[in-house]
TIBANU-415799 format. One line per 3 residues: number of its first residue (from 1); their letters; for each residue x, y, z of N, C-alpha, C, CB. Coordinates in steps of 0.05 Angstrom, whole numbers. Glycine has a CB too. Example, Ala and Ser with C-alpha at 12.3 -4.5 7.8 and 13.67 -1.06 7.14 Angstrom:
1) AS) 264/-114/156/246/-90/156/264/-66/156/226/-89/181; 257/-45/142/273/-21/143/258/1/157/282/-12/114
This chain:
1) XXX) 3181/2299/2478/3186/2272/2469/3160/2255/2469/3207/2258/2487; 3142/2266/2491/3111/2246/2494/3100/2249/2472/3088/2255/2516; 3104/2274/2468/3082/2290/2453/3094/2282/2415/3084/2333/2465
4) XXX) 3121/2271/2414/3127/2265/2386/3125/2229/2385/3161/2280/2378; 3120/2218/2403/3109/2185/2403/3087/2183/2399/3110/2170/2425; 3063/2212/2414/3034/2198/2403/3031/2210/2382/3007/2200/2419
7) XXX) 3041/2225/2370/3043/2237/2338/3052/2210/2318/3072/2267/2335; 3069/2200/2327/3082/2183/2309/3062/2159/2316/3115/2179/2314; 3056/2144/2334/3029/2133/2339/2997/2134/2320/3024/2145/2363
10) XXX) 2986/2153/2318/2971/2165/2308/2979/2156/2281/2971/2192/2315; 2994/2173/2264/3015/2168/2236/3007/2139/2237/3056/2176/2240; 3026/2118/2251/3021/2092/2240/2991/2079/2244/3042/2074/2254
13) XXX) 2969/2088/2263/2948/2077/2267/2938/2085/2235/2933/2086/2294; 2933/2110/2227/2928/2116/2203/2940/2099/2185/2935/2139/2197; 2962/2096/2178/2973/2080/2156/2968/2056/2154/2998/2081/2154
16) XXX) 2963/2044/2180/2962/2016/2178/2927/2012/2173/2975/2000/2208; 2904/2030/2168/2873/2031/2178/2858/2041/2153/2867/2053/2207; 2883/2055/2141/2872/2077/2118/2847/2071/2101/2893/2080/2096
19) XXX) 2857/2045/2093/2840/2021/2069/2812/2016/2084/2860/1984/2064; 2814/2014/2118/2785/2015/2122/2767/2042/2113/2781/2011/2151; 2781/2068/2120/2774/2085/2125/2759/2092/2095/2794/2099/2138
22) XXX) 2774/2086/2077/2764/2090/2043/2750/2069/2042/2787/2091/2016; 2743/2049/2041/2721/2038/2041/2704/2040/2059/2724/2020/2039; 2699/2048/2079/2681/2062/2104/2662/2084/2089/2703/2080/2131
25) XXX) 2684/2098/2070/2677/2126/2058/2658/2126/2027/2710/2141/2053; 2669/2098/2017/2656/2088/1986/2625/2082/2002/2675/2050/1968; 2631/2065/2022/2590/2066/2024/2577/2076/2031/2575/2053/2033
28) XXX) 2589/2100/2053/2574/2120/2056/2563/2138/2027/2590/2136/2075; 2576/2145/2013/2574/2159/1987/2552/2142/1973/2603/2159/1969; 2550/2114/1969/2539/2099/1955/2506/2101/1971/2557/2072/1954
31) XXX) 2506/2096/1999/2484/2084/2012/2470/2128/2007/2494/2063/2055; 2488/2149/2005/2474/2176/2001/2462/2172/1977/2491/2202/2000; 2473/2170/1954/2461/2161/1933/2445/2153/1925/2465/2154/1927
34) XXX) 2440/2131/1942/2418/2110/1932/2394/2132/1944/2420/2072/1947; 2396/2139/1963/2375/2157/1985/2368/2185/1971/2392/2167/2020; 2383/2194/1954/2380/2217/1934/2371/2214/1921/2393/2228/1923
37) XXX) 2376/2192/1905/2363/2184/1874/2330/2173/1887/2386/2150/1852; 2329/2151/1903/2300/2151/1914/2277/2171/1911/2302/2150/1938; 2289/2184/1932/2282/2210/1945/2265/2231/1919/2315/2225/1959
40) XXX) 2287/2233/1895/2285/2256/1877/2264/2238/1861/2315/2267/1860; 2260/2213/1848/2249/2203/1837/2220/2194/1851/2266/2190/1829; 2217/2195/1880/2193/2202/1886/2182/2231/1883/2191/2195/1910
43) XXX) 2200/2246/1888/2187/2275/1884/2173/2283/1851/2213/2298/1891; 2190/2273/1840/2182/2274/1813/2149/2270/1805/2200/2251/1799; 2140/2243/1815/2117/2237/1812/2107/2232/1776/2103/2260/1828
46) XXX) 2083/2236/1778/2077/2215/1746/2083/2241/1735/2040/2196/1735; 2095/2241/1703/2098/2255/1688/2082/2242/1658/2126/2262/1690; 2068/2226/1657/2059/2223/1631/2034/2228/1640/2065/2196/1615
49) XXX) 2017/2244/1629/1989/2251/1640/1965/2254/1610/1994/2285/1660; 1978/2243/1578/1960/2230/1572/1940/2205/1565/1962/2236/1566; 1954/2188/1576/1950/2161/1570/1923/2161/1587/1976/2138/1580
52) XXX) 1914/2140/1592/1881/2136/1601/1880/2133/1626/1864/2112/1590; 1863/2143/1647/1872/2134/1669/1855/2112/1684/1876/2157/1684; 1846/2099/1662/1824/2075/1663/1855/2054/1668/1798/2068/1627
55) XXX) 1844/2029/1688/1870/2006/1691/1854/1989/1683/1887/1996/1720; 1833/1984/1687/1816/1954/1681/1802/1957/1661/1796/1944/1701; 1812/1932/1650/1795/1939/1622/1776/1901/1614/1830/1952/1586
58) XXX) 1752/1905/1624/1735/1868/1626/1730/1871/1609/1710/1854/1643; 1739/1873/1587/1720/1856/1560/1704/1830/1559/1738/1847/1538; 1713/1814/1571/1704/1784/1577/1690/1784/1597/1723/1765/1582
61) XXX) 1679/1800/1612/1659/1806/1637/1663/1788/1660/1629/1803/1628; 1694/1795/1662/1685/1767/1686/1693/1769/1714/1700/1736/1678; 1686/1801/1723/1692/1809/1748/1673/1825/1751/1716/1820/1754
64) XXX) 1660/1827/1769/1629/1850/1777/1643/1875/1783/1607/1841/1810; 1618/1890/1779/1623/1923/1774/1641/1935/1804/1585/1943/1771; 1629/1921/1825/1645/1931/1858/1678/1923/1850/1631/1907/1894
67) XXX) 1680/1893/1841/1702/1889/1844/1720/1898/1818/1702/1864/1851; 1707/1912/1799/1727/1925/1784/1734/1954/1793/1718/1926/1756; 1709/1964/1808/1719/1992/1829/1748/1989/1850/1691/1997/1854
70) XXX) 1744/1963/1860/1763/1959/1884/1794/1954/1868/1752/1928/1906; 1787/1938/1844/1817/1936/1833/1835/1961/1817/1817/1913/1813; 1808/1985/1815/1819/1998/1799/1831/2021/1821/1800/2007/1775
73) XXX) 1821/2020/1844/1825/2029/1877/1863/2015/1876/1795/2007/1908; 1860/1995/1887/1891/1981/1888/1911/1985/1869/1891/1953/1887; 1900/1975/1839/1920/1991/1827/1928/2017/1828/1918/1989/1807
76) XXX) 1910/2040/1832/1929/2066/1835/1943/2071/1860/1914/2091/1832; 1937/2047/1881/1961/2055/1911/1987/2040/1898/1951/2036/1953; 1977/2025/1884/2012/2004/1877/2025/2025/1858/2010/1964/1854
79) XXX) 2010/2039/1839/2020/2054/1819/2039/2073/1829/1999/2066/1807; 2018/2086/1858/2031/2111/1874/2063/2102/1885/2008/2119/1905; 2071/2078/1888/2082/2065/1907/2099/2064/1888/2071/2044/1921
82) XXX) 2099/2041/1869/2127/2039/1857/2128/2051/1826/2137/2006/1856; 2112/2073/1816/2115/2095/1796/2122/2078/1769/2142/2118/1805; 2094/2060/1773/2102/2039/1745/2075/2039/1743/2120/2004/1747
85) XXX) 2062/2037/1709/2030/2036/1714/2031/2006/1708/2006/2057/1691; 2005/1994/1719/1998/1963/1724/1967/1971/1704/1995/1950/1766; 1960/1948/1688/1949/1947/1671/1930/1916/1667/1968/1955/1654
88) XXX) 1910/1915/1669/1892/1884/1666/1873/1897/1645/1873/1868/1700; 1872/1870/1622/1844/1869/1602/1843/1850/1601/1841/1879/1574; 1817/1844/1594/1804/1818/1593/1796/1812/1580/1790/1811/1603
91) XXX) 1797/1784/1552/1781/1784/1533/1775/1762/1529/1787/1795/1514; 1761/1751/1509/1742/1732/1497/1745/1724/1470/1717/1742/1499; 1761/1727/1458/1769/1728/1431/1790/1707/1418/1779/1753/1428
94) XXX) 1779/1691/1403/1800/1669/1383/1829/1688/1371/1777/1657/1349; 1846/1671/1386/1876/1688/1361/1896/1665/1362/1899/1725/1375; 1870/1641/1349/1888/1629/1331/1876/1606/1313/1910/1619/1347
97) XXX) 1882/1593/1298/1855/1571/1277/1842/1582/1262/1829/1557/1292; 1822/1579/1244/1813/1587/1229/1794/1616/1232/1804/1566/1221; 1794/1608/1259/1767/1630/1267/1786/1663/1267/1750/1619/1309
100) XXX) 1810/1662/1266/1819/1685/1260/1819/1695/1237/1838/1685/1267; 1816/1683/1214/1814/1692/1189/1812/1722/1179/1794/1681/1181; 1824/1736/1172/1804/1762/1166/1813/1775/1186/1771/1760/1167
103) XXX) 1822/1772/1210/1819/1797/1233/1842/1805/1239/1806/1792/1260; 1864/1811/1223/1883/1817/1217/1910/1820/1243/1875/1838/1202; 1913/1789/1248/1924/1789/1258/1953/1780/1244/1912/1780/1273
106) XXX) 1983/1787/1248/2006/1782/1242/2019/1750/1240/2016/1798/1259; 2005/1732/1257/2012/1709/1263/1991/1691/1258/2021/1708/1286; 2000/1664/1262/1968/1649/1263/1974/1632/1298/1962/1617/1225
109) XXX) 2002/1637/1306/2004/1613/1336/1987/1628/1359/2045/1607/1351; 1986/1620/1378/1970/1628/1402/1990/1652/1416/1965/1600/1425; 2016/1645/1424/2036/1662/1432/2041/1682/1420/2055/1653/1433
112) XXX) 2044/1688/1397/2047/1716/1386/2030/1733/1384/2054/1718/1363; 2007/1719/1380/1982/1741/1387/1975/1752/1391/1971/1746/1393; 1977/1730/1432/1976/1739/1446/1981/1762/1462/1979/1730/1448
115) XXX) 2021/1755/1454/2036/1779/1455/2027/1806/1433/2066/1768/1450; 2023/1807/1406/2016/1832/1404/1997/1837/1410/2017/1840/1387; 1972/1834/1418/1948/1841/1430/1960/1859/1457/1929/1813/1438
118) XXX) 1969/1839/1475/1984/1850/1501/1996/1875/1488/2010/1828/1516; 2018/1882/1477/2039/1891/1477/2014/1924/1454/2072/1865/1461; 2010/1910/1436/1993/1932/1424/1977/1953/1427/1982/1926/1417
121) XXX) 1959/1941/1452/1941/1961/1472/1955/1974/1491/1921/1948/1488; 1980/1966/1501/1992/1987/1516/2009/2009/1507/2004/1975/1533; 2017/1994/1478/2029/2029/1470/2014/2038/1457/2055/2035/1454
124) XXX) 1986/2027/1434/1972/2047/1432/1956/2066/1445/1964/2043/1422; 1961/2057/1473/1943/2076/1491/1961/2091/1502/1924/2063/1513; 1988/2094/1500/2008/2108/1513/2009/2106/1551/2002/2138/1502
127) XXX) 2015/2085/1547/2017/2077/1579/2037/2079/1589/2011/2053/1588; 2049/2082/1616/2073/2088/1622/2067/2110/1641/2090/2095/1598; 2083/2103/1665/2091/2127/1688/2100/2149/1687/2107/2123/1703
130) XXX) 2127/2142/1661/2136/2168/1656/2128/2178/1631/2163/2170/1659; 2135/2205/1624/2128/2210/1591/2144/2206/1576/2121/2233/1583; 2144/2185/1569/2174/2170/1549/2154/2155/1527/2200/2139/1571
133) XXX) 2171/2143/1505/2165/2122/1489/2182/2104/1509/2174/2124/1457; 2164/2076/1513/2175/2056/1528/2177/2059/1550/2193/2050/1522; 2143/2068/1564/2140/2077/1583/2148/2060/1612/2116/2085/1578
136) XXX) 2145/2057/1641/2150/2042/1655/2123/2036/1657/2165/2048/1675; 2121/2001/1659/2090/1987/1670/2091/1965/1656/2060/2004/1665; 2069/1960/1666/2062/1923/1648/2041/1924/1642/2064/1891/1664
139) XXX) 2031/1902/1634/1995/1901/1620/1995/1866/1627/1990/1911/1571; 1975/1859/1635/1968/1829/1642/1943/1837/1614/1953/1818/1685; 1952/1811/1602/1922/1809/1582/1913/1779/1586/1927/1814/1542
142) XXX) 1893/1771/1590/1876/1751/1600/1855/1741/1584/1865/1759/1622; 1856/1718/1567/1839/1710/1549/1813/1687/1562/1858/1698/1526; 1792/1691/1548/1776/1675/1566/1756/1657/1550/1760/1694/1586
145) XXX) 1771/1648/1513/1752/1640/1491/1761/1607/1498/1760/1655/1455; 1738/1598/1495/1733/1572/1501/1756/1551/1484/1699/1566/1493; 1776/1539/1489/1801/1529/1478/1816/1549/1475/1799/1515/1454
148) XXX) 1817/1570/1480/1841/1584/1476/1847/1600/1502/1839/1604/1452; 1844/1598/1522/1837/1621/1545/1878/1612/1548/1801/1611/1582; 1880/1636/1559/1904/1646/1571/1916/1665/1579/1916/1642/1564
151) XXX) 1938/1668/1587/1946/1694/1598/1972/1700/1601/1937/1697/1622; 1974/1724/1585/2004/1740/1571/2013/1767/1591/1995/1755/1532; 2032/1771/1603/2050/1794/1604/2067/1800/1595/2058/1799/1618
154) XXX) 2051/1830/1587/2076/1846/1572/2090/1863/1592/2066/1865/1548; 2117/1869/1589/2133/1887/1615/2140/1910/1588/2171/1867/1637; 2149/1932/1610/2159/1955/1582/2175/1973/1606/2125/1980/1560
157) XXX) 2188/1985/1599/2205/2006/1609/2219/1994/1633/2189/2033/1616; 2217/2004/1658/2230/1993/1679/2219/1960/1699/2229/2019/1697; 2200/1962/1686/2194/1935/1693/2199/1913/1678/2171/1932/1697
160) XXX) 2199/1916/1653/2223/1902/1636/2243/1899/1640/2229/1909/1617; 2253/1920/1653/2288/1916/1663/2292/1895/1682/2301/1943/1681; 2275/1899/1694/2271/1879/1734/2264/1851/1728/2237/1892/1761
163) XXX) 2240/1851/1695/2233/1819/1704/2247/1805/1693/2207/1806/1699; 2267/1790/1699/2271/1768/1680/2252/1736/1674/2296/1761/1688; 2263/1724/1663/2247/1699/1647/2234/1681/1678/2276/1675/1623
166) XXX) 2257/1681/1704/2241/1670/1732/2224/1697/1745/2268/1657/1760; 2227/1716/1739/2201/1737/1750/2179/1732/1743/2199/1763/1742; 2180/1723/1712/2154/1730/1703/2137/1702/1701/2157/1747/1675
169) XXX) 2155/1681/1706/2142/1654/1713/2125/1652/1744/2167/1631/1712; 2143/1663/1756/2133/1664/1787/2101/1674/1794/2153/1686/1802; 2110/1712/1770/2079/1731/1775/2058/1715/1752/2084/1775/1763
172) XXX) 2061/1694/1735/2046/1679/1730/2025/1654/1742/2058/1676/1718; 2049/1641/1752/2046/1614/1768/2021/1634/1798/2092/1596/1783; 2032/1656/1816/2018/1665/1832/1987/1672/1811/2037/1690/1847
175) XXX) 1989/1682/1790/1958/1683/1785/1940/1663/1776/1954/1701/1769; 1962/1640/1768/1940/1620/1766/1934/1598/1783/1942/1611/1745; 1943/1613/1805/1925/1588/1829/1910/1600/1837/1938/1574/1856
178) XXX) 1893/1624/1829/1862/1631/1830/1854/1646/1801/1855/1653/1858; 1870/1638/1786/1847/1657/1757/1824/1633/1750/1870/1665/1716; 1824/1605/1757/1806/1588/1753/1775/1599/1769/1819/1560/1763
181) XXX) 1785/1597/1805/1765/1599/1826/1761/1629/1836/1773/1580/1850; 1780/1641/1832/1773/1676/1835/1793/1688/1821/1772/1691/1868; 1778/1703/1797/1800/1716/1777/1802/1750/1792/1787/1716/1737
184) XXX) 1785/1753/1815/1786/1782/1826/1815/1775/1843/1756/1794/1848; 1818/1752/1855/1839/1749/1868/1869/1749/1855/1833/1729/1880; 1861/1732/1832/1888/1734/1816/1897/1753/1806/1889/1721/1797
187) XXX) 1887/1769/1803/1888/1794/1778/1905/1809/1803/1851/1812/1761; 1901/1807/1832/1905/1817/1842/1935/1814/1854/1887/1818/1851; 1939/1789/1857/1963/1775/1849/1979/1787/1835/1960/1754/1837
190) XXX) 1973/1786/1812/1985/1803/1790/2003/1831/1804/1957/1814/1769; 1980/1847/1804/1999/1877/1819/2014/1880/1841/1983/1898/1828; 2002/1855/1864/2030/1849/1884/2045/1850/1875/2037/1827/1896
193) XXX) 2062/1822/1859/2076/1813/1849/2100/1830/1838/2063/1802/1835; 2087/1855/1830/2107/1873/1809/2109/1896/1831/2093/1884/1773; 2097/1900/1845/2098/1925/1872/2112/1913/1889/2069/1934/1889
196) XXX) 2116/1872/1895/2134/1882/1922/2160/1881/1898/2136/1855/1957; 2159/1869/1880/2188/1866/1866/2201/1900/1861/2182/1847/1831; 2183/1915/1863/2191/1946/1856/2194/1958/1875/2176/1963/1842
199) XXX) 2186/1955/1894/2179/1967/1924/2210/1977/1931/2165/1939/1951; 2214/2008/1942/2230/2015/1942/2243/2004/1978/2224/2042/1930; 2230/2001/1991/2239/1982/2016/2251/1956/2003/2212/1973/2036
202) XXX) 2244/1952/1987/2255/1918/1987/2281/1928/1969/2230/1889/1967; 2276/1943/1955/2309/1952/1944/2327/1959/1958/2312/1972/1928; 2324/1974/1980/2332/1982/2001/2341/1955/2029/2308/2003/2007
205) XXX) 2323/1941/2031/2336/1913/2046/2362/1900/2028/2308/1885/2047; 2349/1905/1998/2377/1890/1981/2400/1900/1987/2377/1892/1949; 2397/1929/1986/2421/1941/2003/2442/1942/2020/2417/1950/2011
208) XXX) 2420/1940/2036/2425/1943/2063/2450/1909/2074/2387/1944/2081; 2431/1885/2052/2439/1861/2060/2468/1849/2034/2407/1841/2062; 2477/1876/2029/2499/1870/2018/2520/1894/2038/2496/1874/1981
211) XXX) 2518/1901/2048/2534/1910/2078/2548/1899/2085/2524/1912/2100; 2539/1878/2100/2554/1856/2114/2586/1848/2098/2532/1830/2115; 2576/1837/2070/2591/1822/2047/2617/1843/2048/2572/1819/2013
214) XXX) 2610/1867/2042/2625/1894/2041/2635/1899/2063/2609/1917/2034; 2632/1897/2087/2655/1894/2106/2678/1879/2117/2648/1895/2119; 2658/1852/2105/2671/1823/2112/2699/1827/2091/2647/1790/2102
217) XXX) 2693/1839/2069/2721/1834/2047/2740/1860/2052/2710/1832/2009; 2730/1892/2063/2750/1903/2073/2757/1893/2093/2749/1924/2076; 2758/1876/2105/2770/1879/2136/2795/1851/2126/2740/1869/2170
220) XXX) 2782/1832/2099/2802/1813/2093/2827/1824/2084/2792/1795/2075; 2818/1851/2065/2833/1869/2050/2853/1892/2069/2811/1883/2031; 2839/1891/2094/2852/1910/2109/2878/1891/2125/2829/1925/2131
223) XXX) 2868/1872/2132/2887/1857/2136/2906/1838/2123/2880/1849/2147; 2902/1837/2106/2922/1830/2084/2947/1861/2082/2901/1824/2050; 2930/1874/2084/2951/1902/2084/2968/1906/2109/2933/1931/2081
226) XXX) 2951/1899/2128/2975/1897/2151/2991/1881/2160/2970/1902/2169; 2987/1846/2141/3005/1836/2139/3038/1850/2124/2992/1817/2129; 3024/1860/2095/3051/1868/2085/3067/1889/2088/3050/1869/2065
229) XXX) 3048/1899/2111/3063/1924/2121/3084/1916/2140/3043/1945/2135; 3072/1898/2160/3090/1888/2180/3112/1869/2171/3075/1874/2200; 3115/1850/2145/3133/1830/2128/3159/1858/2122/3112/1814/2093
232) XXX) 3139/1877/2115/3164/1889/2109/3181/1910/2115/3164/1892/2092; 3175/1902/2146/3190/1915/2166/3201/1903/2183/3179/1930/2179; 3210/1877/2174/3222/1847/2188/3249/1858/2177/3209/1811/2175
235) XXX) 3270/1856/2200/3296/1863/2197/3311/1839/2167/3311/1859/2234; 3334/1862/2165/3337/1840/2133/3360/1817/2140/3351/1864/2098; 3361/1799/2132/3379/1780/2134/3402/1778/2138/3378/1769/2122
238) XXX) 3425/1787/2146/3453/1797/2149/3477/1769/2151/3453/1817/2180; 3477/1747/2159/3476/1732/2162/3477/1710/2133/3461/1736/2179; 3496/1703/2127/3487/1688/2100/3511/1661/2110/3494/1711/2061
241) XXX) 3515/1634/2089/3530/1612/2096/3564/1618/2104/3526/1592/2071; 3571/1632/2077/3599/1642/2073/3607/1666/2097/3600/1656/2042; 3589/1682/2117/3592/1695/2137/3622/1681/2154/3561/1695/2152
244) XXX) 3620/1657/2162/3636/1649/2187/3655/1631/2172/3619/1634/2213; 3662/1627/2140/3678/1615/2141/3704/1622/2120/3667/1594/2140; 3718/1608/2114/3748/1627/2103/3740/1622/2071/3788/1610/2113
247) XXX) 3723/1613/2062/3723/1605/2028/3729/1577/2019/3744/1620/2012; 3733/1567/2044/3752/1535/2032/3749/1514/2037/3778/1529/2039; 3715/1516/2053/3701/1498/2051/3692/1479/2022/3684/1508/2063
250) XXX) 3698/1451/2029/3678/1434/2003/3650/1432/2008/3688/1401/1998; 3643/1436/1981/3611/1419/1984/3611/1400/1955/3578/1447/1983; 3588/1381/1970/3587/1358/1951/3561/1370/1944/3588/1324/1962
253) XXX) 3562/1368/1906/3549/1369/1895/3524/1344/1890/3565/1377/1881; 3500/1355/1882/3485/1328/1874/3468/1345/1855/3468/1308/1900; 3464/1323/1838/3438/1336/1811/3422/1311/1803/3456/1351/1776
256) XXX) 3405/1315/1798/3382/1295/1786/3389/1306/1751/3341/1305/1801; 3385/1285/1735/3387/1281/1703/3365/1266/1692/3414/1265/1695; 3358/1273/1677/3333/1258/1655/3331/1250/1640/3320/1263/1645
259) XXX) 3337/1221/1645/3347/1211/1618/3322/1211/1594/3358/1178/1622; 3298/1207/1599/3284/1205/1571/3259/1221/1588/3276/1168/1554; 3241/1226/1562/3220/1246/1571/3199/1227/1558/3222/1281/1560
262) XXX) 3174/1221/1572/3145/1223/1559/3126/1225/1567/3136/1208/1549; 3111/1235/1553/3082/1251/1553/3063/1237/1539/3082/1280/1541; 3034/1233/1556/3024/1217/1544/2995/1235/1546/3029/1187/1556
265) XXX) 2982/1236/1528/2952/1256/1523/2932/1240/1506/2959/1288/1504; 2908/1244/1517/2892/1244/1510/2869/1257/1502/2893/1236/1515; 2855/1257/1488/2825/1278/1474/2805/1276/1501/2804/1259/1437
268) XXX) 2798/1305/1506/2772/1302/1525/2754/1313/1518/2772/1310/1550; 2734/1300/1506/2707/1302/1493/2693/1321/1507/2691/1276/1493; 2687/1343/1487/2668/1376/1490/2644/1368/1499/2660/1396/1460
271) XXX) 2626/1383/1513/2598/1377/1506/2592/1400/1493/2577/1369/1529; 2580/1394/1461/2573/1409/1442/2541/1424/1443/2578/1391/1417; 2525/1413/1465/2500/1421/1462/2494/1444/1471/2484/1406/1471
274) XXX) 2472/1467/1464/2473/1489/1469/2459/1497/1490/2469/1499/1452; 2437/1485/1504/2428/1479/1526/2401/1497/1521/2449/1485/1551; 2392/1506/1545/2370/1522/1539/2375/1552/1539/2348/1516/1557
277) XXX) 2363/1566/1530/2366/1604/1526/2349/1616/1543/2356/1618/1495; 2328/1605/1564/2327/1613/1583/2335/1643/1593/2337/1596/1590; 2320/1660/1602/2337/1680/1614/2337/1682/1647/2328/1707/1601
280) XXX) 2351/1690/1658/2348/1685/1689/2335/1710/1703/2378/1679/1703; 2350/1716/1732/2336/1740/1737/2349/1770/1734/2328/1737/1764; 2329/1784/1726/2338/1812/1715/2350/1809/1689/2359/1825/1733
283) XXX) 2340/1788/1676/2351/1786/1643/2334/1804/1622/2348/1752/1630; 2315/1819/1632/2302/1822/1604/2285/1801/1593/2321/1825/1584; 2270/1785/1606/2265/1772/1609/2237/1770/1579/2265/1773/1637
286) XXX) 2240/1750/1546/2215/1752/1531/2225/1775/1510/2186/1760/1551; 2248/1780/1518/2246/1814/1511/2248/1811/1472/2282/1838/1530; 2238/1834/1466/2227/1838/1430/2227/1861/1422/2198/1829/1422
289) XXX) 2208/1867/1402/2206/1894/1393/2169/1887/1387/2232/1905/1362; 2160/1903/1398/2128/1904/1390/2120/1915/1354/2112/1931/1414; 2092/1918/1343/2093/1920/1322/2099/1946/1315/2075/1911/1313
292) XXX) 2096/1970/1339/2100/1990/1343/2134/2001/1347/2082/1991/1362; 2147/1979/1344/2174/1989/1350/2185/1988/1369/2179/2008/1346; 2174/1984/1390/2180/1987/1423/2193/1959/1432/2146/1994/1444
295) XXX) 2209/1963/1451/2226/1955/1460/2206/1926/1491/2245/1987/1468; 2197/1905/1487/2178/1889/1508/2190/1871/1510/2151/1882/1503; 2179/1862/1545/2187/1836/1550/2167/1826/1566/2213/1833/1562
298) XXX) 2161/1804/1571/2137/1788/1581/2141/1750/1572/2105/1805/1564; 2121/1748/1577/2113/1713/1574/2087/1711/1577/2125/1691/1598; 2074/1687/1568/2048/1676/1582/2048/1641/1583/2020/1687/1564
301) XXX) 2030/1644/1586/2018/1609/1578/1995/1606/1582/2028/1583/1595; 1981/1586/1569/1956/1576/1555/1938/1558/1588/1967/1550/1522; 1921/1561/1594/1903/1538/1602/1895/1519/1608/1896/1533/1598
């Protein structure tokens, strides 16, 4: 008899717990996953191995020979790190007003240019981590012509995916509170920026800090279940008015009647405006098609 109470014990602890237990079981599966796919995709390592393995490219000369050694040093630990190539050129060149004439550019505004210049040199050089068209990485292009100086990112493959329209304002805004007084510093900015946003720890904190959220709602969900488990094991009502008496009781009736009905409405004015198109975070942030066909996203601004 002991021995068929803690059986039956057991039985209901299960039934009433189950729902934790499958969701206990969804994140374990999920949190392996994420640790597999990591894992395999570090092992992998770079697979596109003809593109250039030059990162700095000064056209505009405006970082000394040590400090283009040291950045081209940093970019390949960030590269190693989050398996995206990072990309800086530097130039000196009008792309836009008259002085473009002739040099066959697609546009005459500053922004498009910009952008194909950016976007141009990185797929004609076949850049990218992996060996794909639409490789993973970005390219910072950095203009330095007297009224026109500015500075464009292009994103492509998986870093396109990640930045949206507030990413790429942010890894901007951080480089230009030193591309004025130290452009070795900014530039450097730059590759932070997209290494911690890629950084497989910080994906991993994102993780980790949606846990909590994920327990907090099984345990609402678990208990909601053992509310309706227990409701409906509440003995049933047996007991009704007509139980104790012979049928021959009166009751006084009462009803409410309506005599007239009205409804009164009015128009509530839309707001018709379309607001801004903006993209937020993880939108794809700029995103286009280069002249090359490729799939880019980025921003800049001017000086």
């Amino acid at each position: 008899m002991e021995y068929d109470v803690k059986k039956e014990a057991r039985k209901q602890y299960f039934a009433y717990f189950k729902i934790w237990f499958i969701l206990a079981a969804v994140l374990l599966v999920v949190a392996i996953g994420f640790f597999v796919k990591s894992n395999m995709n570090k092992a992998e390592g770079r697979t596109n191995h003809s593109a250039p393995e030059q990162r700095v490219y000064d056209n505009a000369d405006v970082l000394t020979d040590q400090e283009e050694a040291d950045l081209e040093a940093y970019i390949a630990l960030a590269e190693e790190h989050i398996r995206c190539d990072l990309v800086l050129v530097t130039i000196s060149t009008p792309v836009e007003g008259p002085e473009i004439e002739g040099m066959g550019y697609r546009y005459t505004d500053w922004d498009r240019n910009m952008r194909d210049l950016a976007d141009d040199f990185y797929d004609e050089n076949g850049f990218g981590y992996n060996a794909s068209f639409e490789g993973d990485g970005a390219l910072l292009l950095d203009n330095w012509y007297e009224g026109q100086a500015g500075t464009w990112l292009s994103t492509s493959g998986r870093v396109y995916e990640e930045m949206g329209t507030i990413e790429i304002n942010e890894c901007l805004d951080d480089v230009y509170r030193y591309i004025e007084s130290n452009p070795y510093q900014a530039y450097k900015e730059y590759v932070d920026y997209i290494a911690n946003l890629l950084s497989p720890k910080k994906n991993m904190l994102a993780f980790m800090a949606l846990i909590p959220g994920c327990l907090f709602i099984s345990l609402v969900v678990a208990l909601i279940f053992i509310a309706v488990k227990l409701h409906n094991k509440e003995g049933k009502v047996t007991v009704v008015p007509s139980t104790y008496t012979d049928g021959s009781a009166v009751y006084n009736v009462r009803e409410d009647r309506f005599i007239r009905n009205h409804v009164s409405s009015r128009r509530i004015p839309r707001n018709t405006s379309s607001g801004g198109g903006g993209g937020g975070s993880h939108s794809r942030g700029g995103s286009h098609r280069s002249s090359s066909g490729a799939s880019h996203g980025g921003g800049g601004r001017r000086r």
